[in-house]
N, CA, C and O of each residue as an XYZ file, in Angstrom:
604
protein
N      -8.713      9.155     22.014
C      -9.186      9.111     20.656
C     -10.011      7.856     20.456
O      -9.611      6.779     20.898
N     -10.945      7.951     19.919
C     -12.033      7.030     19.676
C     -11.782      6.568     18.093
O     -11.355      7.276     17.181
N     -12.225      4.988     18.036
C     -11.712      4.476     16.789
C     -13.267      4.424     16.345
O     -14.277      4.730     16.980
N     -13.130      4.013     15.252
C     -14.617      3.766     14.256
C     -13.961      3.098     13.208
O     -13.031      3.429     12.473
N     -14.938      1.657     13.337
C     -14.999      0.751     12.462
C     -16.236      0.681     11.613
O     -16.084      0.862     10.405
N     -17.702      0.392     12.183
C     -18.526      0.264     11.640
C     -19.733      1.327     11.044
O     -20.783      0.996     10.493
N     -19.109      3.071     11.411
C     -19.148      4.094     10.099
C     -19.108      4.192      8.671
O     -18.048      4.304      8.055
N     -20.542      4.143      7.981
C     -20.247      4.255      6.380
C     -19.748      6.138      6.104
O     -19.368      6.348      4.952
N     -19.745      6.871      6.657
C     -19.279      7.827      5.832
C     -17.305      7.876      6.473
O     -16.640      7.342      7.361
N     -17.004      9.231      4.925
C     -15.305      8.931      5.121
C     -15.315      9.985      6.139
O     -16.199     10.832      6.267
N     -13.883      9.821      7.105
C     -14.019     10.718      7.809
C     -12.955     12.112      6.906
O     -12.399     12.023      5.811
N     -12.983     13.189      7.780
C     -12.187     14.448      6.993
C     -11.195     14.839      8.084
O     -11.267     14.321      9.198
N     -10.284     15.733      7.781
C      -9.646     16.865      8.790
C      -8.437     15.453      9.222
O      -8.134     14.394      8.674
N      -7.966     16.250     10.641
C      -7.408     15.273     11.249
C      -8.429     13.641     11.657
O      -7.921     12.582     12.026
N      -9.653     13.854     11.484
C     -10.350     12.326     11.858
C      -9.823     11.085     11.392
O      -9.879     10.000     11.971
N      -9.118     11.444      9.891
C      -8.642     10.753      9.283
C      -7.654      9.720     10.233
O      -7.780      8.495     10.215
N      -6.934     10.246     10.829
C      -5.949     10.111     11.904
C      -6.419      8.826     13.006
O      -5.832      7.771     13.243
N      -7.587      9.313     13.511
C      -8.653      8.243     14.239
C      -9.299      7.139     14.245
O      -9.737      6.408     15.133
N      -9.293      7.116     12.706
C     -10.689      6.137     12.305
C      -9.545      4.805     11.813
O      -8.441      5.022     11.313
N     -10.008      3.698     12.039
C      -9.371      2.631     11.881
C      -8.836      2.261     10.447
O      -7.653      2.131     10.131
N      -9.770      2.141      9.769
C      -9.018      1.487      8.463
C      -8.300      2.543      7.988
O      -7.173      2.232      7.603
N      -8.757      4.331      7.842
C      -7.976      5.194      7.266
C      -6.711      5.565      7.955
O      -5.879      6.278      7.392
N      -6.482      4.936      9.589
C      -5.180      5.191      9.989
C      -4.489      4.209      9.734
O      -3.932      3.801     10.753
N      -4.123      3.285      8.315
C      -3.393      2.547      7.753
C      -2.847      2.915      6.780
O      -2.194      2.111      6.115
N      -3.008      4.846      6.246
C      -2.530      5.329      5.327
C      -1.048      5.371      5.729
O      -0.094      5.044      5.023
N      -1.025      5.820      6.953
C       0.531      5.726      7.267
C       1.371      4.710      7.220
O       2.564      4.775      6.923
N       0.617      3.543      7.581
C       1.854      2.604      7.527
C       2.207      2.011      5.940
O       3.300      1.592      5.562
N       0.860      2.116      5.086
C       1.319      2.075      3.659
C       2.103      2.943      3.260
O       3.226      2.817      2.773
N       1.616      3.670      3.430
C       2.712      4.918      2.773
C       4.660      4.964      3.456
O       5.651      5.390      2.863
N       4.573      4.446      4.630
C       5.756      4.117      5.159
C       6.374      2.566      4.124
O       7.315      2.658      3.336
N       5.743      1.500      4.331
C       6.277      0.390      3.660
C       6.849      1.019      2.364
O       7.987      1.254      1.958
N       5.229      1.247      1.741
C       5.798      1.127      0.179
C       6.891      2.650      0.143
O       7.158      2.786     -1.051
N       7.361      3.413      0.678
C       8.463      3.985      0.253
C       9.695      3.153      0.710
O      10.690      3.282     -0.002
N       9.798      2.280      1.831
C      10.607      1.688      2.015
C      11.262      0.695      0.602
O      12.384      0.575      0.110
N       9.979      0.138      0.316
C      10.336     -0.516     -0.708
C      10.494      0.263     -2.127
O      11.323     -0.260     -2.872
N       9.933      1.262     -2.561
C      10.709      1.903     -3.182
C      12.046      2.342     -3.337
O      12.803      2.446     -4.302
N      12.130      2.569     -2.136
C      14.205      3.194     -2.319
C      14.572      1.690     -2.420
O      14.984      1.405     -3.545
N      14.534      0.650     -1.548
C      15.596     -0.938     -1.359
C      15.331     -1.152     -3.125
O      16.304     -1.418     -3.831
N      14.121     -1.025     -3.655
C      14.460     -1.924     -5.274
C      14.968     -0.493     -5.900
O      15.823     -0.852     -6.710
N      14.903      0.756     -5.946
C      15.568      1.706     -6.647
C      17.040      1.478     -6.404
O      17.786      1.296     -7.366
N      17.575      1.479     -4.948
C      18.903      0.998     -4.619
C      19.622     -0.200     -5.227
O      20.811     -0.478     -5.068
N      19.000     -0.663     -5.727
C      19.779     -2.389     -5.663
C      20.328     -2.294     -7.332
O      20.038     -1.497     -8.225
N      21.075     -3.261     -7.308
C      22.023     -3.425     -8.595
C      21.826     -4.809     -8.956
O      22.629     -5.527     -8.360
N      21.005     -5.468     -9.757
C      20.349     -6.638    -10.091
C      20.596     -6.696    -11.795
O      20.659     -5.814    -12.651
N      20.714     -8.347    -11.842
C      20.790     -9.004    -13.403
C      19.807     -8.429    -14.361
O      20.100     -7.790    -15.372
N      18.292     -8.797    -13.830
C      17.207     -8.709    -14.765
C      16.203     -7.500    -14.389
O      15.210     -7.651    -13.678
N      16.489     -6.635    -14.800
C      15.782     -5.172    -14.558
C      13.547     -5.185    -14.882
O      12.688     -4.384    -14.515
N      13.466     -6.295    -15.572
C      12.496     -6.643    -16.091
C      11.457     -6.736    -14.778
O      10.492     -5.972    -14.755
N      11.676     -7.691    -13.681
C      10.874     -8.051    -12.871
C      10.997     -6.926    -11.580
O      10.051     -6.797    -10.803
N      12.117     -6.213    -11.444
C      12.556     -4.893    -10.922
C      11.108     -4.011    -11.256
O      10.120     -3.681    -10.600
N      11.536     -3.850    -12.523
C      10.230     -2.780    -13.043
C       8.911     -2.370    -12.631
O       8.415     -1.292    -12.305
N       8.437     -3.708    -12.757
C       7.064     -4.391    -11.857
C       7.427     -3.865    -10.848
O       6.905     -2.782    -10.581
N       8.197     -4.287    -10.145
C       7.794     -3.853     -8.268
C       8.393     -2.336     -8.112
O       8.059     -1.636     -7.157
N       9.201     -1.931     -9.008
C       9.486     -0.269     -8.717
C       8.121      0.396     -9.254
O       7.951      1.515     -8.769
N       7.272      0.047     -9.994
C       5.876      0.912    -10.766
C       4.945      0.586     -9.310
O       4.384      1.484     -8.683
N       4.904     -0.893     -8.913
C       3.926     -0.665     -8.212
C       3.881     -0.306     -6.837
O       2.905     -0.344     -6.088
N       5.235      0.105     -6.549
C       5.570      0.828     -4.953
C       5.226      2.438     -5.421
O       4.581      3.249     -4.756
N       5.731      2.616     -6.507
C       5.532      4.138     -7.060
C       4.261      4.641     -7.046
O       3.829      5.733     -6.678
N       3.547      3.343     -7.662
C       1.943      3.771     -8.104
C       0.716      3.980     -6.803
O      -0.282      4.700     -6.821
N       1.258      2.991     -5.625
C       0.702      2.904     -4.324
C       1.135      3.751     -3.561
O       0.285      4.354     -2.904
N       2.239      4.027     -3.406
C       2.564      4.886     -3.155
C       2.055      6.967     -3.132
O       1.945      7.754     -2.192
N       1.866      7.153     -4.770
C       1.064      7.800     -4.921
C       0.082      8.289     -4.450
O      -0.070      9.321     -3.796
N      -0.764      7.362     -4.862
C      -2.124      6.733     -4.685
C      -2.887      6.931     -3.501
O      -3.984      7.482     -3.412
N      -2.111      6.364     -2.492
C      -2.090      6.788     -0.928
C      -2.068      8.264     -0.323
O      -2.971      8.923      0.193
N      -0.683      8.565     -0.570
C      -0.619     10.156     -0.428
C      -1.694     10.512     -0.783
O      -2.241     11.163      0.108
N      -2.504     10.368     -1.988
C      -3.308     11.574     -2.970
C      -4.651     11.564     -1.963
O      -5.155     12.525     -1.380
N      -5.101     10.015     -1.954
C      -6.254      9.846     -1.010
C      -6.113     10.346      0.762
O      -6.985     10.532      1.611
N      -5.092     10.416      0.800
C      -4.888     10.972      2.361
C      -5.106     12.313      2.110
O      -6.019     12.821      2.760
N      -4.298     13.261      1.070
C      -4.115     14.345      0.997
C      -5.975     14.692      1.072
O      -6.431     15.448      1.930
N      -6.866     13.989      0.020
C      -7.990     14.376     -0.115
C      -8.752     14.183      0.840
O      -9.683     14.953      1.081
N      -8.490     13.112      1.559
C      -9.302     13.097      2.768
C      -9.225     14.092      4.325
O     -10.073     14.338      5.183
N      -7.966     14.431      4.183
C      -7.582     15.368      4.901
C      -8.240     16.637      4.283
O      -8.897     17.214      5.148
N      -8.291     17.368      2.879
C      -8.756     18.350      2.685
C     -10.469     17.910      3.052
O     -10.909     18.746      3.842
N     -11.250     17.125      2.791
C     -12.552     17.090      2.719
C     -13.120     17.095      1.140
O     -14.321     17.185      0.887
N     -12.251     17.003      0.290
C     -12.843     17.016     -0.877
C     -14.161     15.675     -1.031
O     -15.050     15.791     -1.875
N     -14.102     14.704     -0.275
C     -15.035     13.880     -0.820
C     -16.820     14.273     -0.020
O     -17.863     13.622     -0.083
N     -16.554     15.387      0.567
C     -17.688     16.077      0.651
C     -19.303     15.456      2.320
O     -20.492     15.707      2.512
N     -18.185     14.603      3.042
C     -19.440     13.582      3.833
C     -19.057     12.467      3.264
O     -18.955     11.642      4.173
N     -18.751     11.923      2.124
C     -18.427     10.594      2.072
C     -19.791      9.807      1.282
O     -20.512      8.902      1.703
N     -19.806     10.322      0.374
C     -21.068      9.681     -0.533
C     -20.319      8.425     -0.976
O     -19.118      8.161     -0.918
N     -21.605      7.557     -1.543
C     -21.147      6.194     -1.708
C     -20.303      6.335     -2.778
O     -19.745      5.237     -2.774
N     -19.869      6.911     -3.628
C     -19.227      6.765     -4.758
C     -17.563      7.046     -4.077
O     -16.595      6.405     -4.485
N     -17.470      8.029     -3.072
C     -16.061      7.836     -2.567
C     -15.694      6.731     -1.897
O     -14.649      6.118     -2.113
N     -16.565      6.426     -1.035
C     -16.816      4.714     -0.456
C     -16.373      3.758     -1.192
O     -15.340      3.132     -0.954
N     -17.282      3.535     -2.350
C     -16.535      2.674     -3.610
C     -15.339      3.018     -4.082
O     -14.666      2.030     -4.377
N     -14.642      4.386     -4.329
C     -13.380      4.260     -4.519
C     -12.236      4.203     -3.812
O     -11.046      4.086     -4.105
N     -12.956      4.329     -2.654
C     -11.592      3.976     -1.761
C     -11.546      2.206     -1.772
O     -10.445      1.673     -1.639
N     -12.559      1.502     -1.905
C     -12.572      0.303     -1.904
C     -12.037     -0.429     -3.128
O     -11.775     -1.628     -3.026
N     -11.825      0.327     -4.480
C     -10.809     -0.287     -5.119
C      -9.716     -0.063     -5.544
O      -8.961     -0.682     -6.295
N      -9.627      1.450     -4.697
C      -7.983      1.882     -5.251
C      -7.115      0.719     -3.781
O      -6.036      0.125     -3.791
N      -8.111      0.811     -2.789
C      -6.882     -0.471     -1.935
C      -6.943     -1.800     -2.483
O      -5.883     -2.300     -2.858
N      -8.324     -2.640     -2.620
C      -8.703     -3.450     -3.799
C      -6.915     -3.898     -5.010
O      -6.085     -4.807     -4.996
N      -7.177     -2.379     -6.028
C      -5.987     -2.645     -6.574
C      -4.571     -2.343     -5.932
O      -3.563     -2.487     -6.624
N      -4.504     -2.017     -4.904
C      -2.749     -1.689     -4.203
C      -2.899     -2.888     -3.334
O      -1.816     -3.025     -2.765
N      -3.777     -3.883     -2.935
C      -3.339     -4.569     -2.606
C      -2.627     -6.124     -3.769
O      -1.570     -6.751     -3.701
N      -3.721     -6.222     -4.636
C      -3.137     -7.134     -5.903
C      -2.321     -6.914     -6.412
O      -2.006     -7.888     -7.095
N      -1.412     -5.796     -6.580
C      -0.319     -4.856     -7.235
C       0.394     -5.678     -6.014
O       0.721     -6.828     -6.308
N       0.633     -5.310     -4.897
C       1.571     -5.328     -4.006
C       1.785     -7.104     -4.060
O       2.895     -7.627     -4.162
N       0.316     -7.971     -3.958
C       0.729     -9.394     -3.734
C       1.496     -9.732     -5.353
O       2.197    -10.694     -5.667
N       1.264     -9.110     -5.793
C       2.265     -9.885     -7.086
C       3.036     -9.036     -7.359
O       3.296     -9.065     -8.562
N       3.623     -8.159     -6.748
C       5.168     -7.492     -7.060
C       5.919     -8.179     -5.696
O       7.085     -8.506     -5.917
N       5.375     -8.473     -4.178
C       5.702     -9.090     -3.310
C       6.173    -10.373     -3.891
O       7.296    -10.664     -3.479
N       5.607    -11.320     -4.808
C       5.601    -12.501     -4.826
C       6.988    -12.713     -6.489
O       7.507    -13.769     -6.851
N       7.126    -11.747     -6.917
C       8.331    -11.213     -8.012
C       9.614    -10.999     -7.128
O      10.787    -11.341     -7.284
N       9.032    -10.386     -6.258
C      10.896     -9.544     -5.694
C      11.064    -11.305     -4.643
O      12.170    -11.622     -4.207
N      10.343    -11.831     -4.506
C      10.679    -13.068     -3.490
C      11.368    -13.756     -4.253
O      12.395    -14.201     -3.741
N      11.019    -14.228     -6.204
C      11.391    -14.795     -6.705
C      12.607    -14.468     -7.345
O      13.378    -15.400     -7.578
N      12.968    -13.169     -7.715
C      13.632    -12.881     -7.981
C      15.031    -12.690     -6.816
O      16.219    -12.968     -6.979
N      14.280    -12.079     -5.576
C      15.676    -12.512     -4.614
C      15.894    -14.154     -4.732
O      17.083    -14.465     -4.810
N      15.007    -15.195     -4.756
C      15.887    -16.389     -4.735
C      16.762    -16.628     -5.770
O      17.594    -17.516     -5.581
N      16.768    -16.087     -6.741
C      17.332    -16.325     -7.904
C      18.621    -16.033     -7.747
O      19.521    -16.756     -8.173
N      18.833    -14.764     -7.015
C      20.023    -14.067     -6.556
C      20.592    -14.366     -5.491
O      21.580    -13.727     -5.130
N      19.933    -15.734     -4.524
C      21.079    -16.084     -3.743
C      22.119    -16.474     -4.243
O      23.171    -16.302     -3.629
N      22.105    -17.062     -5.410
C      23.785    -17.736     -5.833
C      24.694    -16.824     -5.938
O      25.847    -17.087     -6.279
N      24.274    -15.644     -5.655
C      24.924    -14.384     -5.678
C      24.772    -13.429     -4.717
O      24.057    -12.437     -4.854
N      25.735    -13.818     -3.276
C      25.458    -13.480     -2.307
C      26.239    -12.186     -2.038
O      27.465    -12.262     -1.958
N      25.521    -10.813     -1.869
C      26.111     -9.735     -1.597
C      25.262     -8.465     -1.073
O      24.096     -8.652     -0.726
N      25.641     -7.605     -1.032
C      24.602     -6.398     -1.119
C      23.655     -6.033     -1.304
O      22.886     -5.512     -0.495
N      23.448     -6.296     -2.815
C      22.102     -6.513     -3.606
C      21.463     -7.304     -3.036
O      20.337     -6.908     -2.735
N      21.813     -8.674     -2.639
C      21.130     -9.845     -1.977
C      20.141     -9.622     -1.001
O      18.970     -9.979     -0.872
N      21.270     -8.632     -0.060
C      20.400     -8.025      1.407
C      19.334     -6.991      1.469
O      18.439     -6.862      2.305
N      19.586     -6.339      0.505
C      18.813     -5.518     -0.190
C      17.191     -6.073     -0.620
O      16.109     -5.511     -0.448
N      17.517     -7.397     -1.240
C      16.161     -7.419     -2.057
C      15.648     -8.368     -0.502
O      14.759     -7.908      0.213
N      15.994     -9.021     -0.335
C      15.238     -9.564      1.059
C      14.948     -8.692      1.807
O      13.966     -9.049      2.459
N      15.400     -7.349      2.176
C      15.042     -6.302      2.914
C      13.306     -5.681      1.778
O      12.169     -5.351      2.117
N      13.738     -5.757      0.957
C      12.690     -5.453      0.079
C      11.252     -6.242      0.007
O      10.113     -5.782     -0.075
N      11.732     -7.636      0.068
C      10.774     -8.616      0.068
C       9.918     -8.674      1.129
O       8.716     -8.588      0.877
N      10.355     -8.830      2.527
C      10.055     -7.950      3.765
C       9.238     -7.347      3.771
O       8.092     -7.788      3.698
N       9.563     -5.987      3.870
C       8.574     -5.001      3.337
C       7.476     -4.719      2.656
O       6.547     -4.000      3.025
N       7.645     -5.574      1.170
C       6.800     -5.601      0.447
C       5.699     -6.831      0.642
O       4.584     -6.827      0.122
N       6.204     -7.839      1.455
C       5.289     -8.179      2.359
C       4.022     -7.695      3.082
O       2.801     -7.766      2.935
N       5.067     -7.078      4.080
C       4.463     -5.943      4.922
C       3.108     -5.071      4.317
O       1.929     -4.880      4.618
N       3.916     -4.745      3.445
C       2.683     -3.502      2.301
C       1.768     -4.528      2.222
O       0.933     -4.349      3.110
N       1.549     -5.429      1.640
C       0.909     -6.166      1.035
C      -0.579     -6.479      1.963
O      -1.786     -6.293      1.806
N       0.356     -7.078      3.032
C      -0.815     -7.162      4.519
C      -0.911     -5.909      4.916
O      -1.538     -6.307      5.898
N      -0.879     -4.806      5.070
C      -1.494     -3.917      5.280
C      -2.499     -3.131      4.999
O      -3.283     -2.629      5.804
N      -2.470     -2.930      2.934
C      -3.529     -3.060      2.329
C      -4.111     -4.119      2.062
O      -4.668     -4.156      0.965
N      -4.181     -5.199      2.848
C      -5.203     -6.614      2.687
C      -5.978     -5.805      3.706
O      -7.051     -5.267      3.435
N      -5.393     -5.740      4.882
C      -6.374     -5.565      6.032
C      -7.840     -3.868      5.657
O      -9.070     -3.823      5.683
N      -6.937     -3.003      5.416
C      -7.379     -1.669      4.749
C      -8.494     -2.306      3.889
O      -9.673     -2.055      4.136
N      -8.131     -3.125      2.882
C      -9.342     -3.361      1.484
C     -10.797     -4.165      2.503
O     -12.012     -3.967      2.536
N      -9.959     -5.002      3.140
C     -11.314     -5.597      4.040
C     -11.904     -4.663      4.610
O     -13.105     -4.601      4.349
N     -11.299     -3.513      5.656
C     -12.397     -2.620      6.291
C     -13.477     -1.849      5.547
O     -14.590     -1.392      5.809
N     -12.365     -1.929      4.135
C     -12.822     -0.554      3.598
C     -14.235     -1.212      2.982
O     -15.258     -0.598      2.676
N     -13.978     -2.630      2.896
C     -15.382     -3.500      2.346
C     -16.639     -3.343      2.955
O     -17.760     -3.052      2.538
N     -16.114     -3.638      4.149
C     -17.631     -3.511      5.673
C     -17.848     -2.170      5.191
O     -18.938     -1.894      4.691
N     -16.571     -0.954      5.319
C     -17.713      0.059      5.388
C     -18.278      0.200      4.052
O     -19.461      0.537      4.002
N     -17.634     -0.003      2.929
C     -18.924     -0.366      1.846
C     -19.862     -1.184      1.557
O     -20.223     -1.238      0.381
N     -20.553     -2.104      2.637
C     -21.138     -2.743      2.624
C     -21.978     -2.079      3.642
O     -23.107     -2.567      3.625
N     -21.875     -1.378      4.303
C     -22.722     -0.641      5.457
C     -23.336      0.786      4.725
O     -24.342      1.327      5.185
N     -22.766      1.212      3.788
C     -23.105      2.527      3.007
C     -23.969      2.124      2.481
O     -24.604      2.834      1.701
């Protein structure tokens, strides 16, 4: 299988599968459900900063699927610049979503070490992860830049 980086159109079908920045749908879509269930799971003081990072694992989450699903059908037709541009800010925004729900569940697990248990392991398992997500759509928003900058 041959990779492609410096291609402005999207690819379709299984290509999706091939092409470099779009075979990072999987591992987003793996993180952020991870981190969906660890903050749905957990039993925490302040549900407030929870919220935040359960919307934006939910919302990326989504988000991902929908654009895989479409890119897999071919709906964006060859890949005109206007899908180009939106793939460049729906990762754009899942990655700023992710660095500041990443940078909430960090704060909020420290808060909860004085309260060392389950939950504890939980949100560091979470934090982790949501890490993870975070650099994954960093790397994704950069490719997805070149190839909008090459379109």
């Amino acid at each position: 299988m041959s990779s492609s980086t410096s291609t402005s159109t999207l690819p379709s079908g299984l290509a999706v599968l091939t092409t470099f920045p779009d075979v990072l749908f999987i591992p987003e879509i793996i993180f952020g459900g991870l981190v969906w269930i660890l903050v749905a799971s957990s039993r925490i003081p302040d549900s407030m900063l929870q919220g935040w990072v359960m919307f934006v694992s939910v919302f990326c989450f989504i988000m991902s699927i929908s654009l895989l699903c479409l890119y897999f059908c071919g709906a964006h037709g060859g890949g005109s610049s206007c899908w180009v541009t939106l793939d460049v800010i729906c990762q754009e925004t899942a990655a700023l979503f992710y660095l500041s729900a990443a940078v909430l569940e960090a704060y909020l697990t420290y808060y909860l070490s004085s309260f060392p248990g389950e939950a504890y392991r939980e949100n560091i398992a979470a934090v982790v992860f949501a890490f993870v997500a975070t650099l994954v759509y960093v790397i994704h928003k950069v490719f997805s830049l070149l190839r909008w900058k090459s379109s």
